[in-house]
C-alpha positions as CSV (number, residue, x, y, z in Angstrom):
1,X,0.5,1.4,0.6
2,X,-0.8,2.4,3.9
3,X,1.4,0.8,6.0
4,X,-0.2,0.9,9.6
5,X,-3.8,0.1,7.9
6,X,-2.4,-3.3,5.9
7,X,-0.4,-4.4,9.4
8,X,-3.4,-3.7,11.3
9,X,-2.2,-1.9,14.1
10,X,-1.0,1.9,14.7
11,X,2.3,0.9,16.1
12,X,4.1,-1.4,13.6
13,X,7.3,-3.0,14.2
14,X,9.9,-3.7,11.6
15,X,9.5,-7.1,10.8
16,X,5.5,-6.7,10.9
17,X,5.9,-3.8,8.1
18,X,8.4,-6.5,6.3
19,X,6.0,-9.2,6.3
20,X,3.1,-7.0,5.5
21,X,5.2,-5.7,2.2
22,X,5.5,-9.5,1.6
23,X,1.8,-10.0,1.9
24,X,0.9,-7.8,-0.5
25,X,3.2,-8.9,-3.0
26,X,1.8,-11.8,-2.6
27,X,-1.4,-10.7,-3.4
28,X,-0.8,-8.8,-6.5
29,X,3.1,-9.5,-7.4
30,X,5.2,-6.2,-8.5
31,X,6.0,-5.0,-11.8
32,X,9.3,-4.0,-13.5
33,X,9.2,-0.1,-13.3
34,X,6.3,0.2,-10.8
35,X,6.2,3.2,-8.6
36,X,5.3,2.3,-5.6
37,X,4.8,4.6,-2.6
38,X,4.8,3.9,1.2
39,X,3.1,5.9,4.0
40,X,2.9,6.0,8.0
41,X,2.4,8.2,10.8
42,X,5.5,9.9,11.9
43,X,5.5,7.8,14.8
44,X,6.1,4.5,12.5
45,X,8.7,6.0,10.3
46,X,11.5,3.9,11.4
47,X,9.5,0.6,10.9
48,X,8.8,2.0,7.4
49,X,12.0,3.1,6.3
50,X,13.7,-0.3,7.8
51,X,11.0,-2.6,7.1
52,X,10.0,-1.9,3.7
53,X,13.0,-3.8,2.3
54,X,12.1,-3.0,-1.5
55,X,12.3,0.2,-3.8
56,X,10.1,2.7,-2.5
57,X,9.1,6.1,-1.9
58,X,8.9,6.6,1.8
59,X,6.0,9.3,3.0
60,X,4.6,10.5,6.5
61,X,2.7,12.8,8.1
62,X,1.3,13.4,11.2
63,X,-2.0,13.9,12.5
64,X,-5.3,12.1,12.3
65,X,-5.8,10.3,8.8
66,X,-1.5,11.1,8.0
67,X,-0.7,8.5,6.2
68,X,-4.0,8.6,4.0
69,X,-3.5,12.4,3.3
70,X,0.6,12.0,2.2
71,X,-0.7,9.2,0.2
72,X,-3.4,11.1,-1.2
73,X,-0.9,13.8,-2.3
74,X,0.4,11.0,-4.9
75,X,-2.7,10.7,-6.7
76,X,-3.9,14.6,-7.0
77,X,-3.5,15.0,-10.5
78,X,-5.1,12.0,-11.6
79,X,-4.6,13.0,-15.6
80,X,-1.5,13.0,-15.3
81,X,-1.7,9.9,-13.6
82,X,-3.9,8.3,-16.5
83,X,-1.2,9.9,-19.3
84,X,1.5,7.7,-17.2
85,X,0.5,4.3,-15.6
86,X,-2.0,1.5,-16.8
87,X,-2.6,0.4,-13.6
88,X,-2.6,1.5,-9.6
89,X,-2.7,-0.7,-7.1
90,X,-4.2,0.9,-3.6
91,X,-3.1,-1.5,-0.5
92,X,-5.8,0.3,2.0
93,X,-9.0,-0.4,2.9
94,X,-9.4,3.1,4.3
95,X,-12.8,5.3,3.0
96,X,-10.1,8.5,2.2
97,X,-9.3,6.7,-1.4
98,X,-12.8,6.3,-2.4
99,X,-12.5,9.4,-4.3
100,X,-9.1,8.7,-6.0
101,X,-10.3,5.2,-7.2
102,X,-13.1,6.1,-8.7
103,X,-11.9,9.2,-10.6
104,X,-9.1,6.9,-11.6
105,X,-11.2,4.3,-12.7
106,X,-13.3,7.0,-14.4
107,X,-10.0,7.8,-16.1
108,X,-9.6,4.2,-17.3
109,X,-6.8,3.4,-15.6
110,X,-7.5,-0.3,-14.0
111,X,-7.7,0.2,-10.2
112,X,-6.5,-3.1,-8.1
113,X,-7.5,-2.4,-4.1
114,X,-5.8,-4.9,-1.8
115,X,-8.0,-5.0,0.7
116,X,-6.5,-5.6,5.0
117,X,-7.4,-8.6,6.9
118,X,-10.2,-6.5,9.1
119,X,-11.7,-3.2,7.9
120,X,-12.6,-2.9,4.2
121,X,-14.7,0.7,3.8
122,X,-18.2,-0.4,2.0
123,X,-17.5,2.8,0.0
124,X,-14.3,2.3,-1.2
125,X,-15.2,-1.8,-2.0
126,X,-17.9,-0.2,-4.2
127,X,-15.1,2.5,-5.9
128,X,-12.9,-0.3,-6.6
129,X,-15.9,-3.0,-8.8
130,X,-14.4,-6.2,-9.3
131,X,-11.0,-5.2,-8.9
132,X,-10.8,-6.2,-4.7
133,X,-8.2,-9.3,-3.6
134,X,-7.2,-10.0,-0.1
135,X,-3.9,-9.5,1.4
136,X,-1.7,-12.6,0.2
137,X,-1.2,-15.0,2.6
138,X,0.9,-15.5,5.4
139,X,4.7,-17.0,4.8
140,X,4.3,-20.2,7.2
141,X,7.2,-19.5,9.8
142,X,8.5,-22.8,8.6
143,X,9.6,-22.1,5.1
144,X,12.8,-20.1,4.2
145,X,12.7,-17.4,2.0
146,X,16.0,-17.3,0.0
147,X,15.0,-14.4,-1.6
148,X,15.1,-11.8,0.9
149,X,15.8,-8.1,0.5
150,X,18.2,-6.4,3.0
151,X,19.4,-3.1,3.3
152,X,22.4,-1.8,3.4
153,X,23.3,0.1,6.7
154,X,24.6,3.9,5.6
């Protein structure tokens, strides 16, 4: 999950990186077991670590492209990626997983892309085939979510 590219803006805050992790939920709902990893800029680490309210593996890096690259890191060996998960869900619409998606799909392990509200790369709609939905839709302001995740303050 590329953090900054599925909020749509380099500076998150909290509750935008919270309603973001909503979002794509919404869009393709998480499994029992999944693995899912998280990335930003150094600069956003805070509104990753606090706003990401679910069970996740928390990466940055700095630089141009840093969250792309730590995220990238995740998906190097993709054999052993193919030995271990059926599916892999990429929530970017950044051209830097075009590679990884289409090796995995080459691998035949089914490749979901959950695609921003602005800036899908041409390259990486092609990578992914059928297998594009759009960021789930907003939660109206208006309804209450009883289902919340907080986190414990250490």
């Amino acid at each position: 999950m590329d953090i900054e590219n599925m909020v749509g803006n380099s500076a998150p805050t909290c509750s935008e990186v919270t309603q973001a992790e909503r979002r794509i939920h919404a869009a393709v709902p998480p499994c029992a077991g999944d693995h899912t990893v998280v990335a930003a800029s150094h600069h956003n680490a805070l509104a990753m670590i606090y706003g990401w309210t679910g069970t996740a593996q928390r990466k940055m890096r700095s630089g141009i492209d840093g969250a792309d690259l730590a995220l990238l890191e995740a998906v190097t060996d993709i054999s052993w990626i193919a030995e271990r998960y059926r599916r892999v869900v990429v929530a970017s619409g950044d051209h830097a997983f075009t590679f990884a998606v289409a090796s995995l799909r080459t691998a035949g392990v089914e490749v979901i892309v959950i695609r921003p509200d602005v800036g899908l790369s041409s390259a990486l709609r092609r990578a992914a085939g059928p297998n594009v939905v759009a960021l789930g839709s907003r939660i109206p302001s208006n309804v209450i979510n009883l289902f919340t995740h907080t986190k414990d303050a250490a």
